[in-house]
Structures are given as structure tokens and as C-alpha cells.
N, CA and C atoms as an extended XYZ file, in Angstrom:
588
Properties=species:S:1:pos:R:3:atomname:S:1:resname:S:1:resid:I:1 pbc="F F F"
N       142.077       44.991      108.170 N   UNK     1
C       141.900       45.976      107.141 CA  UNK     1
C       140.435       46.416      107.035 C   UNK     1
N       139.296       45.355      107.055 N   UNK     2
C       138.342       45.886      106.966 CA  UNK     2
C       137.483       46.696      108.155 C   UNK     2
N       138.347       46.155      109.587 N   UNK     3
C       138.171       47.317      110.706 CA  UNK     3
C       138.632       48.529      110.643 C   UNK     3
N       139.773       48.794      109.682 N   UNK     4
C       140.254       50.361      109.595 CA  UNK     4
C       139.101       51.131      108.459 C   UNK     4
N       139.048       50.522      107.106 N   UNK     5
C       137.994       51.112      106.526 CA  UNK     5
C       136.794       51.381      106.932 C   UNK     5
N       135.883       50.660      108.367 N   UNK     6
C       134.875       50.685      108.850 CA  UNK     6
C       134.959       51.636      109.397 C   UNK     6
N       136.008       51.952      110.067 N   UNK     7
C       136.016       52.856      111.220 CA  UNK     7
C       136.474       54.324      110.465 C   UNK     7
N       137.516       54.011      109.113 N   UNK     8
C       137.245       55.554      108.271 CA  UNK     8
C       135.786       55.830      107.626 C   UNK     8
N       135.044       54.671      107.542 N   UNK     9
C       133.514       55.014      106.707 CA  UNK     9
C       132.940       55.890      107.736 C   UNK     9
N       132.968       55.073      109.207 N   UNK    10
C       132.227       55.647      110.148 CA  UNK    10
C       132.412       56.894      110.419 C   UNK    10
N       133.906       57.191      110.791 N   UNK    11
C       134.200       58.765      110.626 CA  UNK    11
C       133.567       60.094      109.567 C   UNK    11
N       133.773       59.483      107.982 N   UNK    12
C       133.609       60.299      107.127 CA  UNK    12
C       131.962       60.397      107.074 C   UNK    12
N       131.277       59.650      107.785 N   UNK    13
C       129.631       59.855      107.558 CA  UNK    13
C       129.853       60.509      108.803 C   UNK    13
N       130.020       60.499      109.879 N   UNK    14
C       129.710       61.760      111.181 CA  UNK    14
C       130.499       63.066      110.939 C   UNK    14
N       131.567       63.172      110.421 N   UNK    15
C       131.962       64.069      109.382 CA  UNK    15
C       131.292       65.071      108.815 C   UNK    15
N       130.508       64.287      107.555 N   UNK    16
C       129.296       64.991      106.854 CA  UNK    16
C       128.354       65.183      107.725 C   UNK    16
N       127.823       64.493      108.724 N   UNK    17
C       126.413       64.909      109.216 CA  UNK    17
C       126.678       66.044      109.985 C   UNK    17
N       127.900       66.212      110.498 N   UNK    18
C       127.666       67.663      111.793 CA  UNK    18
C       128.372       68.272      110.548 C   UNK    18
N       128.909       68.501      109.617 N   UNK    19
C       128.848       69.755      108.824 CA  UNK    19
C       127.948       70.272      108.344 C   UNK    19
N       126.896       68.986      107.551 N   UNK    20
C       125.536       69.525      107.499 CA  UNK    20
C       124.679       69.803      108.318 C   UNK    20
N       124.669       69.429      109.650 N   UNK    21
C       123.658       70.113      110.364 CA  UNK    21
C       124.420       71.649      110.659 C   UNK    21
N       126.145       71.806      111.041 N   UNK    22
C       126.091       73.353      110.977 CA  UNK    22
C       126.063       74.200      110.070 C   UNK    22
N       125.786       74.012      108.425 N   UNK    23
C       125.162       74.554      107.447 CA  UNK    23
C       123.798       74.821      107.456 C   UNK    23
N       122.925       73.509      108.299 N   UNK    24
C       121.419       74.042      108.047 CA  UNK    24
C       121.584       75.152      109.094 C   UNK    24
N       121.985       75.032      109.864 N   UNK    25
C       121.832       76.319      110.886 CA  UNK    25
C       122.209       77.360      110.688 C   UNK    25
N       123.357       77.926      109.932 N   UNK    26
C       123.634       78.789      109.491 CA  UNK    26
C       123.089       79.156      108.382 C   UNK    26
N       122.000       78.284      107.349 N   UNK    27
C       121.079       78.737      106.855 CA  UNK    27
C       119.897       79.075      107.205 C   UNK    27
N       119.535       78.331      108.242 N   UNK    28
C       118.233       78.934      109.133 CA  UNK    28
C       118.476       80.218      109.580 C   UNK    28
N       118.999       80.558      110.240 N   UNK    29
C       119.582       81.357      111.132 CA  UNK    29
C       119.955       82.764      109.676 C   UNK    29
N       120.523       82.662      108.365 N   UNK    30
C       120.425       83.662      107.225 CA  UNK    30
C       118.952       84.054      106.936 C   UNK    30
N       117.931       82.620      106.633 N   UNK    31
C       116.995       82.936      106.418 CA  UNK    31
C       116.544       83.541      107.359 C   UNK    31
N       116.053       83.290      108.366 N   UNK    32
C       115.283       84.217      109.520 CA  UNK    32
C       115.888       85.394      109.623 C   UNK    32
N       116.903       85.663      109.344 N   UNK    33
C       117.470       87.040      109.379 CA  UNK    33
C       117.021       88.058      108.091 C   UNK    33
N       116.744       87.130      106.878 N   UNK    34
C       116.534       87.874      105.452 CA  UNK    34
C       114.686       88.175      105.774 C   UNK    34
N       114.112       87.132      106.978 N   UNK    35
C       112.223       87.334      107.270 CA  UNK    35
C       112.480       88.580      107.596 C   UNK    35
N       113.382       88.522      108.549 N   UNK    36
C       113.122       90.075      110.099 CA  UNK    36
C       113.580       90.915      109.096 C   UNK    36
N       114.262       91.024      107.956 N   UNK    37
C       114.610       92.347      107.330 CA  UNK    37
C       113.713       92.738      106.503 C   UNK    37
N       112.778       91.846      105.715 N   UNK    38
C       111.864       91.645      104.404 CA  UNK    38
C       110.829       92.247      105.824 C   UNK    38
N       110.082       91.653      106.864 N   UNK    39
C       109.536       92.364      107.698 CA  UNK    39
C       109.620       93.726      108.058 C   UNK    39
N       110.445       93.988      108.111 N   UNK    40
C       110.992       95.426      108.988 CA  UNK    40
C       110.483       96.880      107.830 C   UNK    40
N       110.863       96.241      106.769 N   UNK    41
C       110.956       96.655      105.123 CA  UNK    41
C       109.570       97.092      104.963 C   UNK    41
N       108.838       95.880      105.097 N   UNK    42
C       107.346       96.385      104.723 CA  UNK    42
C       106.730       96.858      105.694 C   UNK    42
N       106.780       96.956      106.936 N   UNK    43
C       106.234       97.679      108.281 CA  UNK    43
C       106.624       99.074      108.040 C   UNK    43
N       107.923       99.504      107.248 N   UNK    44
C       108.082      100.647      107.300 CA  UNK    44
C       107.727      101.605      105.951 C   UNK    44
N       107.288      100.786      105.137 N   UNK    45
C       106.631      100.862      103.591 CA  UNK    45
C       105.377      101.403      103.961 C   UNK    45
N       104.571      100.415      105.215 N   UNK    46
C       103.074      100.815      105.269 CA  UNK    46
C       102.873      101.805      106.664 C   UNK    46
N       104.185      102.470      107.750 N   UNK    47
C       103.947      103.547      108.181 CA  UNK    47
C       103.820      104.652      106.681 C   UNK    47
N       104.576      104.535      106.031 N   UNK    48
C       104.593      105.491      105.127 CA  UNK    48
C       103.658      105.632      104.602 C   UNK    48
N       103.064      104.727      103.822 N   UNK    49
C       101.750      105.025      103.372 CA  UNK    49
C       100.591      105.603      104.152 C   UNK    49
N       100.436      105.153      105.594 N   UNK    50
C        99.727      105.635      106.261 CA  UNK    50
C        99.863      106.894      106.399 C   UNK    50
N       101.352      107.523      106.470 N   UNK    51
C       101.408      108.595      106.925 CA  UNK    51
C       101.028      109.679      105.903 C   UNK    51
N       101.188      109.741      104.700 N   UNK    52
C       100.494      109.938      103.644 CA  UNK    52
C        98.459      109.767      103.127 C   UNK    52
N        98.762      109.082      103.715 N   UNK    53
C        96.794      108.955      104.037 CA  UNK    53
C        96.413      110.028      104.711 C   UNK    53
N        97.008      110.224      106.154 N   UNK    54
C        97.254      111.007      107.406 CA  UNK    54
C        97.057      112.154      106.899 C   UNK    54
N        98.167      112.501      105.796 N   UNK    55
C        98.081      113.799      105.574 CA  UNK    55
C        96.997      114.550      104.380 C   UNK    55
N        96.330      113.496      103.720 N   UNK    56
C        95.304      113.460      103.114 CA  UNK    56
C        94.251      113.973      103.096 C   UNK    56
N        94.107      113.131      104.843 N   UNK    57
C        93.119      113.216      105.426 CA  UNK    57
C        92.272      114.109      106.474 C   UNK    57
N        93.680      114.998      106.775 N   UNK    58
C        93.627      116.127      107.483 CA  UNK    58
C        93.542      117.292      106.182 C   UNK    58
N        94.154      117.003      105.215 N   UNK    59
C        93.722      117.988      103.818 CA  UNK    59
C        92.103      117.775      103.213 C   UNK    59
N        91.439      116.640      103.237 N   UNK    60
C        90.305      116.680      102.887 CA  UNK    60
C        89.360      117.149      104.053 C   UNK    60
N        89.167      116.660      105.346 N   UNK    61
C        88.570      117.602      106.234 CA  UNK    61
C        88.436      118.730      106.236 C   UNK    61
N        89.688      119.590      105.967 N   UNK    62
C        89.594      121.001      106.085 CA  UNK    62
C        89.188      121.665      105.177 C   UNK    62
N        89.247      121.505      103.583 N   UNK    63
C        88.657      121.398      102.818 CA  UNK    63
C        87.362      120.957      102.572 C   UNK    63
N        86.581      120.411      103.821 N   UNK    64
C        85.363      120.281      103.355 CA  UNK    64
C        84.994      119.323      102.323 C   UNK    64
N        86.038      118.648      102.135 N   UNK    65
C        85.716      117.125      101.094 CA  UNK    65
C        86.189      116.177      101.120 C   UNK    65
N        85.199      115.497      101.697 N   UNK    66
C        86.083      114.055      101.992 CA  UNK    66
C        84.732      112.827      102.281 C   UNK    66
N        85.649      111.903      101.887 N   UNK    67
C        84.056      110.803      102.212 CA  UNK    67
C        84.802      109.464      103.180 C   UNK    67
N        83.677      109.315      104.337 N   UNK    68
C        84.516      108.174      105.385 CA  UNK    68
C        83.959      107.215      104.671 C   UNK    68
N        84.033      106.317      103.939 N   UNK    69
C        83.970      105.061      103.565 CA  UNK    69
C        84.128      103.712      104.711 C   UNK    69
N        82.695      103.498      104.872 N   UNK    70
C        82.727      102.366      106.031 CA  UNK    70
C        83.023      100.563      105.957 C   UNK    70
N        83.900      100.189      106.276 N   UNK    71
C        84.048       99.203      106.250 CA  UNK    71
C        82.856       98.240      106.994 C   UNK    71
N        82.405       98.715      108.074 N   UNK    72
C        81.596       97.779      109.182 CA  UNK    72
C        81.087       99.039      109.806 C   UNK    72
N        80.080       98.159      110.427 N   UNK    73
C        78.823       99.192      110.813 CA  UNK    73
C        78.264       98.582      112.302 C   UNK    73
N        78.513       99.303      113.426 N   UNK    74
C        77.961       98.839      114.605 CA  UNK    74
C        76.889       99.296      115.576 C   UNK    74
N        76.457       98.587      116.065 N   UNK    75
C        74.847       99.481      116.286 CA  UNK    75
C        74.481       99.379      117.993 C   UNK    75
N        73.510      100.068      118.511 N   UNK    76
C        73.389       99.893      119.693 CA  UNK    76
C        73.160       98.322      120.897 C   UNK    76
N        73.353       98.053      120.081 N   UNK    77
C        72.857       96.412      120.732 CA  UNK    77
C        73.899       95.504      120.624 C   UNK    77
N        74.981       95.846      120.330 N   UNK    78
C        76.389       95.317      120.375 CA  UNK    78
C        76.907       94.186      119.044 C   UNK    78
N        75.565       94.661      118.084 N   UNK    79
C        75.897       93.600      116.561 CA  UNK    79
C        76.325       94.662      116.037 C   UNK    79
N        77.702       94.238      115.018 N   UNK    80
C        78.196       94.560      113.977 CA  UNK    80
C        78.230       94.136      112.605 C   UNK    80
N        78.211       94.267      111.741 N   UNK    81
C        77.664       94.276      110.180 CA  UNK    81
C        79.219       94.718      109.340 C   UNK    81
N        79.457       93.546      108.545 N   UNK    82
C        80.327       94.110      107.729 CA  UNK    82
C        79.531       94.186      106.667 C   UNK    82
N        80.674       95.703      105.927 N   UNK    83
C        79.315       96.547      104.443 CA  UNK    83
C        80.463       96.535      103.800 C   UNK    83
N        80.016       96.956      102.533 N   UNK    84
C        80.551       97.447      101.336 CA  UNK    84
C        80.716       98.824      101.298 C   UNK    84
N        82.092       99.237      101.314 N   UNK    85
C        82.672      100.833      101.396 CA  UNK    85
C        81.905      101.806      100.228 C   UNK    85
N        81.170      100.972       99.206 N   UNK    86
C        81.186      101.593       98.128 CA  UNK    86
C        79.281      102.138       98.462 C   UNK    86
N        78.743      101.360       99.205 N   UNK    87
C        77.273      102.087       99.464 CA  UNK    87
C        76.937      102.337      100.772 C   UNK    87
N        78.116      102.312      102.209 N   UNK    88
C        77.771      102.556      102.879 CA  UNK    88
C        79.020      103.742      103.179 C   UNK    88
N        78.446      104.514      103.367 N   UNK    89
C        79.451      106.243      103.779 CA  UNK    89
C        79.117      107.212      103.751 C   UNK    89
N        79.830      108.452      104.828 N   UNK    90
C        79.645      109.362      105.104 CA  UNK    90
C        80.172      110.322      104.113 C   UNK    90
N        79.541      111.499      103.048 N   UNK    91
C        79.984      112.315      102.425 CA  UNK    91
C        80.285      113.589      102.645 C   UNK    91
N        81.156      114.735      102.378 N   UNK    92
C        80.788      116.048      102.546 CA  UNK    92
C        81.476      116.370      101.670 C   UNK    92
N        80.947      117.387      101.106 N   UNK    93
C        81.378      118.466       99.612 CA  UNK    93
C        80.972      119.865       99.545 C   UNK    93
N        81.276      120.763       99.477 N   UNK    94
C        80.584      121.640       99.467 CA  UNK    94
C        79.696      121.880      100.038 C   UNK    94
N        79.779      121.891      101.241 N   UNK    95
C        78.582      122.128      102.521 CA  UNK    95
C        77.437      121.872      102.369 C   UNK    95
N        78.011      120.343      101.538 N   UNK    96
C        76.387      119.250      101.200 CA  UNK    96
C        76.853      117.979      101.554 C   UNK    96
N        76.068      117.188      102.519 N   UNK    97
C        76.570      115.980      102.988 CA  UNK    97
C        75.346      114.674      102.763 C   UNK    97
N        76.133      113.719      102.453 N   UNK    98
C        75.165      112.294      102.084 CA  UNK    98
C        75.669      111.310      103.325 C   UNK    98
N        74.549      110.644      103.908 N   UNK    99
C        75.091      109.855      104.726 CA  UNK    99
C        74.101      108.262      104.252 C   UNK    99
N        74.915      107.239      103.845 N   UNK   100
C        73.952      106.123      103.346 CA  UNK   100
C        74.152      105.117      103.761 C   UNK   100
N        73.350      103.936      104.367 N   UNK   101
C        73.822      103.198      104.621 CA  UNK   101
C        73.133      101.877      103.740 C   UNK   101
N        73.473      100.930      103.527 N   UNK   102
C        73.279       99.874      102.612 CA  UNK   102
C        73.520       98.575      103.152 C   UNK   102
N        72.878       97.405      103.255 N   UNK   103
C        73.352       96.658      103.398 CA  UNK   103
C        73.206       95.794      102.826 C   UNK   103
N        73.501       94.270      102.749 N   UNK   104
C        73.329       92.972      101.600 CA  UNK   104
C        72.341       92.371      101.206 C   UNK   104
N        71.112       92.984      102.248 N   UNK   105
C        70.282       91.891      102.153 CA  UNK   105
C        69.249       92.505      101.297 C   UNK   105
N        69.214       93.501      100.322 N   UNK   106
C        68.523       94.349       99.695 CA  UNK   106
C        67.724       93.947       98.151 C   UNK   106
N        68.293       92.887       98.565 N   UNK   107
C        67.089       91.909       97.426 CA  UNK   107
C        65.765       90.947       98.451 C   UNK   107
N        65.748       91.242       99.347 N   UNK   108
C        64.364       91.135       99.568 CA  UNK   108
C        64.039       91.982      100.757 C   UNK   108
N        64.824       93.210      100.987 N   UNK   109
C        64.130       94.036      101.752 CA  UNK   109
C        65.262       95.475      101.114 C   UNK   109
N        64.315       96.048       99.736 N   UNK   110
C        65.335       97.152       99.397 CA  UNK   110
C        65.163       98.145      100.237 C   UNK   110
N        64.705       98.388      101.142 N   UNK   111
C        64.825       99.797      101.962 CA  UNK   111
C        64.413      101.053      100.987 C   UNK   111
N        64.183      101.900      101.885 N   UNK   112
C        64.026      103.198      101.097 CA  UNK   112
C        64.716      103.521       99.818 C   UNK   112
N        66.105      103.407       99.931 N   UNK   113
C        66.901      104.008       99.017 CA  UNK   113
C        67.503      103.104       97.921 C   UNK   113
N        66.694      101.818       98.142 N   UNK   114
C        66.735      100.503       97.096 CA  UNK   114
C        68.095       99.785       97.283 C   UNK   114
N        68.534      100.085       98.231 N   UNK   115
C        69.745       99.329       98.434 CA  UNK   115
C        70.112       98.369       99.575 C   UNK   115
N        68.826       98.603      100.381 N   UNK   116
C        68.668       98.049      101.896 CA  UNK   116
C        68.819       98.710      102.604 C   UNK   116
N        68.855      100.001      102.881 N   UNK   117
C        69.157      100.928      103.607 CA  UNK   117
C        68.468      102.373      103.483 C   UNK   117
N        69.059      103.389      104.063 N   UNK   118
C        68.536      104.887      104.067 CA  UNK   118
C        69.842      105.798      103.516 C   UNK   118
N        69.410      106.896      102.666 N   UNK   119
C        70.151      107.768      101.802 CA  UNK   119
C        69.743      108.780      102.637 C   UNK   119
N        70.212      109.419      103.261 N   UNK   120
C        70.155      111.116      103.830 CA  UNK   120
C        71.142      111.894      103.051 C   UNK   120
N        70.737      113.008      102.360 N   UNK   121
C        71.366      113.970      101.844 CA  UNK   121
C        70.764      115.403      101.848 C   UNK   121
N        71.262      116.208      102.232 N   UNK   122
C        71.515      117.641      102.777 CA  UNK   122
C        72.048      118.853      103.173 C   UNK   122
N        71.622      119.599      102.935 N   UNK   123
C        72.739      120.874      103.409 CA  UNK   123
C        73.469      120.318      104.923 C   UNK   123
N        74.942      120.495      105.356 N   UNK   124
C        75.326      120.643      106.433 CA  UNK   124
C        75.526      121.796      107.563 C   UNK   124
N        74.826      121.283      108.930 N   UNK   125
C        75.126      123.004      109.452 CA  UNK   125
C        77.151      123.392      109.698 C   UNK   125
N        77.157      123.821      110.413 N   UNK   126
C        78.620      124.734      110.823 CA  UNK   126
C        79.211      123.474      111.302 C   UNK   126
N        80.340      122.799      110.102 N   UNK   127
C        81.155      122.066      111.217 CA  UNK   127
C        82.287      122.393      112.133 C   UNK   127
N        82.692      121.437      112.566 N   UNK   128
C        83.831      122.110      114.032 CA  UNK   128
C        84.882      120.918      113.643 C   UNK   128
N        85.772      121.488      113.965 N   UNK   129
C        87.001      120.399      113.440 CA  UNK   129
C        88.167      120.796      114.844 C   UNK   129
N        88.853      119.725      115.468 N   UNK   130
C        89.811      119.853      116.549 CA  UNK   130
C        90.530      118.803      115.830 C   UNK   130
N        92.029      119.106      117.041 N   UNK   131
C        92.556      118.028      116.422 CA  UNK   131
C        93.398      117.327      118.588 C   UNK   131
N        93.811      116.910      118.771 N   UNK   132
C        94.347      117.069      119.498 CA  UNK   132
C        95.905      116.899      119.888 C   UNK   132
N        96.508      116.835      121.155 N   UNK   133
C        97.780      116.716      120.981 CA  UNK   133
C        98.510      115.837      120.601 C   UNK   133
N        97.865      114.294      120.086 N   UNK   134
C        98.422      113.158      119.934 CA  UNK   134
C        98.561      112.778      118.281 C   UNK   134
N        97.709      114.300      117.542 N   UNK   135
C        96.947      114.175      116.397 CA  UNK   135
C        96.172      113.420      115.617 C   UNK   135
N        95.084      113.455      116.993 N   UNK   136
C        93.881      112.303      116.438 CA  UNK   136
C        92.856      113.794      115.779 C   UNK   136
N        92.010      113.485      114.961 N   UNK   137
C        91.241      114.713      114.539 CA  UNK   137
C        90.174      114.725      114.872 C   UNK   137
N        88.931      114.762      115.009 N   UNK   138
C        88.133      115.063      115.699 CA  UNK   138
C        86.626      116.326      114.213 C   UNK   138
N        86.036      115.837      114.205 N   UNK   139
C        85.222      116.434      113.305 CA  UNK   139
C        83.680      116.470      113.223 C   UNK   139
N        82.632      117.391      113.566 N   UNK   140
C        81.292      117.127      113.676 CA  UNK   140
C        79.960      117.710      112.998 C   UNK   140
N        79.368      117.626      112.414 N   UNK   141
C        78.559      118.805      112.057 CA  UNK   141
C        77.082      117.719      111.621 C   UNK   141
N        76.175      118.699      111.744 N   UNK   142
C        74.613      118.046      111.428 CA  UNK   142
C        74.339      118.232      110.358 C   UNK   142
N        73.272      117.085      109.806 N   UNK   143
C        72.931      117.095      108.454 CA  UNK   143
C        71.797      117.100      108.287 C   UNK   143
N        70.675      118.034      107.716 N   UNK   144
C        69.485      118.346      107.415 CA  UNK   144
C        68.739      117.289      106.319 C   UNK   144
N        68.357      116.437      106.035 N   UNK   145
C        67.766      115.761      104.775 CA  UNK   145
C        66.628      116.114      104.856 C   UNK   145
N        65.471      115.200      103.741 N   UNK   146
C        64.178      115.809      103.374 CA  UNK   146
C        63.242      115.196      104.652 C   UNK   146
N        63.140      114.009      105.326 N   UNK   147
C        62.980      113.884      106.478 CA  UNK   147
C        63.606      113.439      107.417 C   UNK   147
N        64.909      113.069      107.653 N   UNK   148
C        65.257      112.769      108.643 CA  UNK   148
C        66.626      113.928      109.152 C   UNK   148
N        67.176      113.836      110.329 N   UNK   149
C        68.396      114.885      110.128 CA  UNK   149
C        69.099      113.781      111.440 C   UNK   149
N        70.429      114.851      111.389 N   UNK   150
C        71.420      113.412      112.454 CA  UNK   150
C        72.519      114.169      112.724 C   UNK   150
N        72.959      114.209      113.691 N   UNK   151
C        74.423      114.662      113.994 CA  UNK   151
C        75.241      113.866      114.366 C   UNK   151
N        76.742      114.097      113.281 N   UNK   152
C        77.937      113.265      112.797 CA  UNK   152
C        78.836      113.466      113.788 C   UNK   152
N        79.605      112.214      114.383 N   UNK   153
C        81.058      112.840      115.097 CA  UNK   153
C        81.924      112.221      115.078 C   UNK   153
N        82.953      112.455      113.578 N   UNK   154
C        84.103      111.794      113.314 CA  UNK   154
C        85.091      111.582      114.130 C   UNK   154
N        85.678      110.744      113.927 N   UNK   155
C        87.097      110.718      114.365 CA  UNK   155
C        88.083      109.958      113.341 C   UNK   155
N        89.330      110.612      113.379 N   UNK   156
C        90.481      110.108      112.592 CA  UNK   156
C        91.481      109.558      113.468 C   UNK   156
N        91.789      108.360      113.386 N   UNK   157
C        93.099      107.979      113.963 CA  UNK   157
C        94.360      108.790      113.627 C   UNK   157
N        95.569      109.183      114.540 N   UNK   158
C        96.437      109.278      114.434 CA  UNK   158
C        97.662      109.040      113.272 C   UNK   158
N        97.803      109.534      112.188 N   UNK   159
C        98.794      108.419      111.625 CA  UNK   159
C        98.495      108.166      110.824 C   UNK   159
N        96.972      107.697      110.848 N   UNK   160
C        96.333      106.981      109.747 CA  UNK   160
C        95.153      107.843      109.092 C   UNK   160
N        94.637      106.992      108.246 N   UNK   161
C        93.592      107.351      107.699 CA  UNK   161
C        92.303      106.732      107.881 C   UNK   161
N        92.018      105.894      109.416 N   UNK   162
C        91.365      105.021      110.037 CA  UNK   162
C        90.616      105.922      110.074 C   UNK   162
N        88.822      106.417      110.261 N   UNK   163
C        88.091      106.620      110.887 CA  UNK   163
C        86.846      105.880      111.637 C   UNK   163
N        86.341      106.280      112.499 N   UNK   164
C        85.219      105.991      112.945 CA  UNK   164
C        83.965      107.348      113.199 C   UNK   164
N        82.921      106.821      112.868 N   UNK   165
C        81.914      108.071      112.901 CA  UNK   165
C        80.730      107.677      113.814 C   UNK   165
N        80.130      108.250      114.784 N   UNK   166
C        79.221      108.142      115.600 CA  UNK   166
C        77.893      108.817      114.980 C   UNK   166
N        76.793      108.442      114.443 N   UNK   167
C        75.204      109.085      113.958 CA  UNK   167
C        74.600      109.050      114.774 C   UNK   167
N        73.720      110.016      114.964 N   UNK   168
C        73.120      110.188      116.431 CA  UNK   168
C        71.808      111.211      115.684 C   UNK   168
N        70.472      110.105      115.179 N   UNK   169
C        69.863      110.628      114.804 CA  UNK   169
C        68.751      111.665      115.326 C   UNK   169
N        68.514      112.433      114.864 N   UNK   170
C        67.468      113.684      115.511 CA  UNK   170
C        66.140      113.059      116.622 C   UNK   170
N        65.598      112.368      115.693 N   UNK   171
C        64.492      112.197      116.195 CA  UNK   171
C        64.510      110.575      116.968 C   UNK   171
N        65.480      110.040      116.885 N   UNK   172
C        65.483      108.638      117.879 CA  UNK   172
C        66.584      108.668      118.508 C   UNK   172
N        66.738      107.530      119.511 N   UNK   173
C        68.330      107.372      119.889 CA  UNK   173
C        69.042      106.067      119.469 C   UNK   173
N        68.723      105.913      118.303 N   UNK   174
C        69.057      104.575      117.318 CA  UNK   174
C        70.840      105.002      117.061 C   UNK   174
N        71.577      104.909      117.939 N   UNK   175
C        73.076      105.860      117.141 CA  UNK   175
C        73.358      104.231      116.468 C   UNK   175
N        74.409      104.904      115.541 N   UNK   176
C        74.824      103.711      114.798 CA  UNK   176
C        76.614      104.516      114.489 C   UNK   176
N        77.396      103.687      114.316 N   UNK   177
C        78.505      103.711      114.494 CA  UNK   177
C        79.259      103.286      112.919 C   UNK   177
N        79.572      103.836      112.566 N   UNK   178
C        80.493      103.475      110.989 CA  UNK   178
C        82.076      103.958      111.217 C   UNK   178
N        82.556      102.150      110.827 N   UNK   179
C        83.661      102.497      110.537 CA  UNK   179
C        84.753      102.152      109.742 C   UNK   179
N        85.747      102.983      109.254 N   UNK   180
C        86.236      102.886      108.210 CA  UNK   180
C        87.412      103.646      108.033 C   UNK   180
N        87.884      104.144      106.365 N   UNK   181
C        88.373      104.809      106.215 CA  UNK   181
C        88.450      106.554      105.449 C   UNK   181
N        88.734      107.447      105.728 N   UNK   182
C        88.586      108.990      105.466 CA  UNK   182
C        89.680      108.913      104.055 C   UNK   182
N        88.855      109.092      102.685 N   UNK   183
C        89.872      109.782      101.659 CA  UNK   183
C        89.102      110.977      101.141 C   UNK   183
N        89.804      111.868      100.229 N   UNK   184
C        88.925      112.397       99.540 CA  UNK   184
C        88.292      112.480       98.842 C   UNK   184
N        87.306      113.337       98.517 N   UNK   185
C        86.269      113.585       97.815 CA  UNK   185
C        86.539      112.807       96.574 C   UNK   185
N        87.177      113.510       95.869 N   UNK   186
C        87.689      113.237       94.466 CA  UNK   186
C        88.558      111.439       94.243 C   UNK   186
N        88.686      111.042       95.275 N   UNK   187
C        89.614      109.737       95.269 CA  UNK   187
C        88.547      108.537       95.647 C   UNK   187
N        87.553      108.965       95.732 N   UNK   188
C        86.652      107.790       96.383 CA  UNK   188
C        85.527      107.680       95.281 C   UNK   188
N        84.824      106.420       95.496 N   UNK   189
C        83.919      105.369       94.551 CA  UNK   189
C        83.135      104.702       94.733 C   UNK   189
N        81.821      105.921       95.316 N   UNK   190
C        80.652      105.360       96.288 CA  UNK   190
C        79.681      105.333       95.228 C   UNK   190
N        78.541      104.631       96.016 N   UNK   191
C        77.571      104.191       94.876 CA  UNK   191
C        76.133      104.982       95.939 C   UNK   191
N        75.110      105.943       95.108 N   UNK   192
C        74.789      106.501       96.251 CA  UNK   192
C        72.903      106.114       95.394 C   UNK   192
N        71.854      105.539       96.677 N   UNK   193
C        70.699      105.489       96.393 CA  UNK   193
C        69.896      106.284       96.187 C   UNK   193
N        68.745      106.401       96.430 N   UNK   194
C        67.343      107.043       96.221 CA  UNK   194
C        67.229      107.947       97.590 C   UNK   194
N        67.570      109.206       97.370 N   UNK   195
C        67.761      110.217       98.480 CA  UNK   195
C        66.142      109.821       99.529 C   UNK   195
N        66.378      109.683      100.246 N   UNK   196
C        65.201      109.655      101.342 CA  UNK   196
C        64.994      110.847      102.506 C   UNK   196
């Protein structure tokens, strides 16, 4: 008798264990299915948004107002600098453009424009705007300040509202590279120094 109950105990515990292991699997296997959908969901949440930036951003260009807000800043010598969007960026408004750059270390070297950096602001000459067939945009024009001047050459990613801008100052070949993102005029929240 107590070999038959052993051998029903033994049964009813291998029983339970392969039912529960084909429950965890069929819960693994739900969950990973509820990731890839919760995934899919928000990948297609943030084309959208982008694509909406996109179109923003091709509305503030043409319009003549828009500010590239730089995330990071790269320079001829292959160092890059992450900045603060809010004092380092490219402006244009009314065929008046600020270009500033700022960086952190401006408590013991404030730079010209007291922020660690240089403020150029000035009339802009004739810009040129392309776009091409893939609809990347393409945007350039020079900026006159009180001494220095520089010619700008945007670019907009595709899609997005990614830019990158190439400075290519007048009088050196110091180019410096900002990059970031293109909103408009009116939507952005720059902090701007001591015009130089």
C-alpha cells in the first residue's frame, strides 16, 4: 500500500511540475509578445513625432525662423564637447542671426560674452535653402557681427528634426561643427550673452 501511494505522490508531483513549466512558457512567450507590441507602439509614437518636428522644421526654415539648438559641439581636432541647448545655438529671425557658443567652464574663463564663449549677432546675407530627393534640407547663409563674420551650412535630417551646422569662420579656418536640433523661433529657450 505504501508503494502504490508513493508511486501516486510521485506521479502527482511530475504532474504539477511539467504543467507548470508549460504555463511558464506560455507566459513567457505572452509576455514577450505584450514587449514586441508595447515596442512596436512606441517606435511608431516617436516616427510620428519626428515626423511632425520634420514638418516644423521645414516650416521654420522657410520662414526665416528658426533656432538649431546644439546639443554637442565638435571641432577641428576631432574633440567633442557636450553643451547646453539653451546657450549654445544657431539663430535666425528676421534676417537677423545670433550664433553663440557657451560652454561650462565659464566661471573661470567667462569669454567674451560671459558665458565662456563668443556671441555673434548680425544682419544675415541671402540665404539659399535646397532640399534634396531623400528630403534632407540643406540651408546656408553668412552672418555679419560687430567683429567677427562666418558662414553657416545647415543640414536637417530627413524625417527628423536632427540638425547639424558647419561654421566656417571669415577670418580663420577654426570650423566648428554644432549639433543638434532645428525648432522654431517662437518654440525655443535660449539664453543669449554679451553680443561680441
Amino acid at each position: 500500500m505504501k508503494k502504490v501511494l508513493s508511486i501516486v505522490a510521485l506521479l502527482l508531483l511530475c504532474f504539477t511540475v511539467t504543467t507548470h513549466a508549460q504555463i511558464s512558457k506560455e507566459d513567457r512567450a505572452a509576455r514577450r509578445e505584450a514587449l514586441r507590441k508595447e515596442r512596436a507602439e512606441r517606435e511608431a509614437l516617436e516616427a510620428q513625432q519626428d515626423s511632425v518636428a520634420y514638418l516644423k522644421a521645414i516650416e521654420a526654415i522657410k520662414a526665416g525662423s528658426f533656432v538649431l539648438e546644439a546639443d554637442f559641439v565638435g571641432f577641428p581636432s576631432g574633440l567633442t564637447r557636450y553643451v547646453s541647448s539653451s546657450t549654445n545655438y544657431i539663430e535666425v529671425n528676421e534676417n537677423n542671426g545670433v550664433l553663440q557658443t557657451a560652454f561650462s567652464n565659464f566661471s573661470a574663463n567667462p569669454g567674451p560674452n560671459g558665458l565662456g564663449g563668443v556671441t555673434v549677432e548680425g544682419s544675415i546675407g541671402t540665404p539659399k535653402f535646397t532640399e534634396d530627393k531623400d528630403g534632407n534640407l540643406y540651408y546656408s547663409f553668412n552672418i555679419q557681427g560687430i567683429a567677427v563674420s562666418a558662414t553657416i551650412f545647415i543640414t536637417v535630417t530627413a524625417g527628423t528634426n536632427q540638425a547639424s551646422a558647419t561654421i566656417t569662420p571669415n577670418f580663420n579656418n577654426n570650423n566648428m561643427t554644432m549639433t543638434g536640433h532645428l525648432v522654431p523661433y517662437d518654440e525655443s529657450f535660449v539664453i543669449q550673452g554679451t553680443t561680441w
